[in-house]
C-alpha positions as CSV (number, residue, x, y, z in Angstrom):
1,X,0.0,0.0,0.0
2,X,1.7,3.1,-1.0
3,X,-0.4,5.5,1.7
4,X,0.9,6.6,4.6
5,X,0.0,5.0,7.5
6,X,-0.4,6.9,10.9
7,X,0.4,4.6,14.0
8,X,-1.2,4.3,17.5
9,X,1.6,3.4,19.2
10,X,-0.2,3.3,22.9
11,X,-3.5,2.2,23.9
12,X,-4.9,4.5,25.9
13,X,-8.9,3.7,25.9
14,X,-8.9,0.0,27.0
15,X,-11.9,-1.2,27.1
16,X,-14.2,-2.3,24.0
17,X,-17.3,-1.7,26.2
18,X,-18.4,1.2,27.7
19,X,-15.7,3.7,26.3
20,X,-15.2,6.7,28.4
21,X,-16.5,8.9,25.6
22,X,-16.4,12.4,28.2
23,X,-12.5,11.4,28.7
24,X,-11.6,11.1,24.7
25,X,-13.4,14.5,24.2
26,X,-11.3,16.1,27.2
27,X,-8.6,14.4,25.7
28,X,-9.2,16.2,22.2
29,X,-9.4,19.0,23.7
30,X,-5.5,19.8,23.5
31,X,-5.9,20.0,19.4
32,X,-8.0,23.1,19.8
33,X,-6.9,25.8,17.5
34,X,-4.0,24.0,16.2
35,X,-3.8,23.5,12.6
36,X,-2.4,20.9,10.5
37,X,-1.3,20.1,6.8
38,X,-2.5,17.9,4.4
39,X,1.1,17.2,2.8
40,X,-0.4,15.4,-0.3
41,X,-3.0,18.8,-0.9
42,X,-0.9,21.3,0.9
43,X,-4.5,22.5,2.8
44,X,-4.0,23.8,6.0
45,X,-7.3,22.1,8.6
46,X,-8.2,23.8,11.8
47,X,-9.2,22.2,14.7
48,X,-12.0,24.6,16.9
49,X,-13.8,24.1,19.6
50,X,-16.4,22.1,17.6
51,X,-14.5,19.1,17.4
52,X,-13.9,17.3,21.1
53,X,-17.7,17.3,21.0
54,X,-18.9,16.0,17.7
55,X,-16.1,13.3,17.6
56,X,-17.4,12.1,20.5
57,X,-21.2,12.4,20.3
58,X,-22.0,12.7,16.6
59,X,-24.6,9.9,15.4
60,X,-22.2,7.8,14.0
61,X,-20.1,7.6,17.0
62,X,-23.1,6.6,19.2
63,X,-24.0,3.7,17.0
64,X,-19.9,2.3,17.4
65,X,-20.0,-1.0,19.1
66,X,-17.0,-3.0,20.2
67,X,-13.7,-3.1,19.0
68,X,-14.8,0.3,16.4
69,X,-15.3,2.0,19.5
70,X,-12.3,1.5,21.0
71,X,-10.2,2.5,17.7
72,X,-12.1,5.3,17.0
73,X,-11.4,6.4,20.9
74,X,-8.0,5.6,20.9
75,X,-7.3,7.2,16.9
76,X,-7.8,10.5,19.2
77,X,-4.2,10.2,20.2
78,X,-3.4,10.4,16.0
79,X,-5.5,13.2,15.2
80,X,-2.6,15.6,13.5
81,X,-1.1,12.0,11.9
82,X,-4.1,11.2,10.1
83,X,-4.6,15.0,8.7
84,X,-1.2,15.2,7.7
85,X,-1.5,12.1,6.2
86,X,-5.0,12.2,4.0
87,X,-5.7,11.8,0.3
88,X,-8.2,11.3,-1.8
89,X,-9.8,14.5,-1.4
90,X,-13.2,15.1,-2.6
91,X,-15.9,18.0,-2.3
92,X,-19.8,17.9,-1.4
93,X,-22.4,20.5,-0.9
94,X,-23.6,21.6,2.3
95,X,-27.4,20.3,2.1
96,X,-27.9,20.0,5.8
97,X,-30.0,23.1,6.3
98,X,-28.3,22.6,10.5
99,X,-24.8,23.3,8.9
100,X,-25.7,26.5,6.8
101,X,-23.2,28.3,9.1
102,X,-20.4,26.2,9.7
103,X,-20.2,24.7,6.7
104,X,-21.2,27.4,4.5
105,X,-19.4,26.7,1.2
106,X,-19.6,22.3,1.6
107,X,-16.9,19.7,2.9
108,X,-14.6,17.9,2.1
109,X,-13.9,14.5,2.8
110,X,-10.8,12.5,3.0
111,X,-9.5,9.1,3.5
112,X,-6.7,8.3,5.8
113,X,-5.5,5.1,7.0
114,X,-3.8,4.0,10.2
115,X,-2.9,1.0,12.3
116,X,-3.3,0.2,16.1
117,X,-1.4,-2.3,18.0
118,X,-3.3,-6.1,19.2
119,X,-2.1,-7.3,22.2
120,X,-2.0,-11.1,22.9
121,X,-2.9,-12.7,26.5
122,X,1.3,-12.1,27.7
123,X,1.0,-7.9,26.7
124,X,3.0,-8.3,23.9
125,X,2.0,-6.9,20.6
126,X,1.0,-9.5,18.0
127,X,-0.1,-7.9,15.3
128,X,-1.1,-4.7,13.9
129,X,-4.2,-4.2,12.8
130,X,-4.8,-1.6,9.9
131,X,-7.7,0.5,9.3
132,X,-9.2,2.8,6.5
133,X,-11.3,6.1,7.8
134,X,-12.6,9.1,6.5
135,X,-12.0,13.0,7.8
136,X,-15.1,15.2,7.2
137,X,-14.2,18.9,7.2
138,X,-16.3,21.7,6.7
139,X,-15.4,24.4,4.6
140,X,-16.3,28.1,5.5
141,X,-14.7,31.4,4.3
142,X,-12.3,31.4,7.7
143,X,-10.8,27.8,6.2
144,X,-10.9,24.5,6.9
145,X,-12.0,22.5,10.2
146,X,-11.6,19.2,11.2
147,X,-15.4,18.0,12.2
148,X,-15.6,14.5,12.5
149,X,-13.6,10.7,11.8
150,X,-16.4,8.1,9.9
151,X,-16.8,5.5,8.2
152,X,-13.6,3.5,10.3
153,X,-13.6,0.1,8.1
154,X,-10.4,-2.8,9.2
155,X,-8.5,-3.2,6.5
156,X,-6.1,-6.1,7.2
157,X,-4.1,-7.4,9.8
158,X,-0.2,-7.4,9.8
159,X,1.4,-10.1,11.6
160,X,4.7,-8.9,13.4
161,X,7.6,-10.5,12.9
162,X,9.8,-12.9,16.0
């Protein structure tokens, strides 16, 4: 696979059940008003104060069960990677008469891809297991801004070696 692929190199939101949703959006709080670069598109994406909130209470985040709900908890910690790292840009209009403000002139989405560690019964890492997302940012006059992570489909596994 020629992308880049952002790494979670701690696990920091263990369980697969019950994920401490109020923690991860305190959490993603530190990325507020930092911005980062897509390298491949050069575009420059915001974080504000939006963000902690819908990443952790949007609708699609609600309906995450399991293990998707622990990845999309713990890809918190690989927010700038997986901006830095997009592609596959495209554009859609705005027709969500709720966003008519803050995303006044469409969205773009993205795909990134990044990998999070499986640890066997001993602690030690086993495998890595890769995963495809999508960033969906909303484009206004002020720029671009970061507004949620969907779509979060495992790709494959990768089997470490001894």
């Amino acid at each position: 696979m020629d992308n880049k692929v952002a790494k979670i190199e701690e696990i920091i939101f263990v369980n697969k059940q019950n994920i401490p949703w109020n923690d991860v959006e305190q959490y993603l709080k530190q990325y507020i008003g930092s911005t980062f670069i897509v390298e491949e598109y050069q575009d420059s994406i915001g974080i504000a104060g939006d963000f902690p909130d819908e990443y952790s209470e949007s609708k699609y985040t609600k309906k995450l069960r399991g293990a998707l709900a622990k990845v999309k908890a713990n890809a918190a910690q690989i927010i700038d990677l997986m901006i830095m790292n997009a592609t596959n840009r495209r554009w859609i209009e705005n027709k969500d008469d709720k966003h008519r403000n803050n995303a006044s002139e469409g969205w773009y989405r993205y795909d990134t891809y990044f990998e999070m560690p499986v640890k066997g019964s001993n602690e030690k890492i086993e495998r890595l297991n890769r995963y495809k997302a999508t960033l969906v940012v909303r484009k206004t006059p002020q720029g671009l801004f970061l507004y949620d992570v969907l779509d979060i489909k495992k790709e494959a596994s990768t089997p470490l070696e001894p």
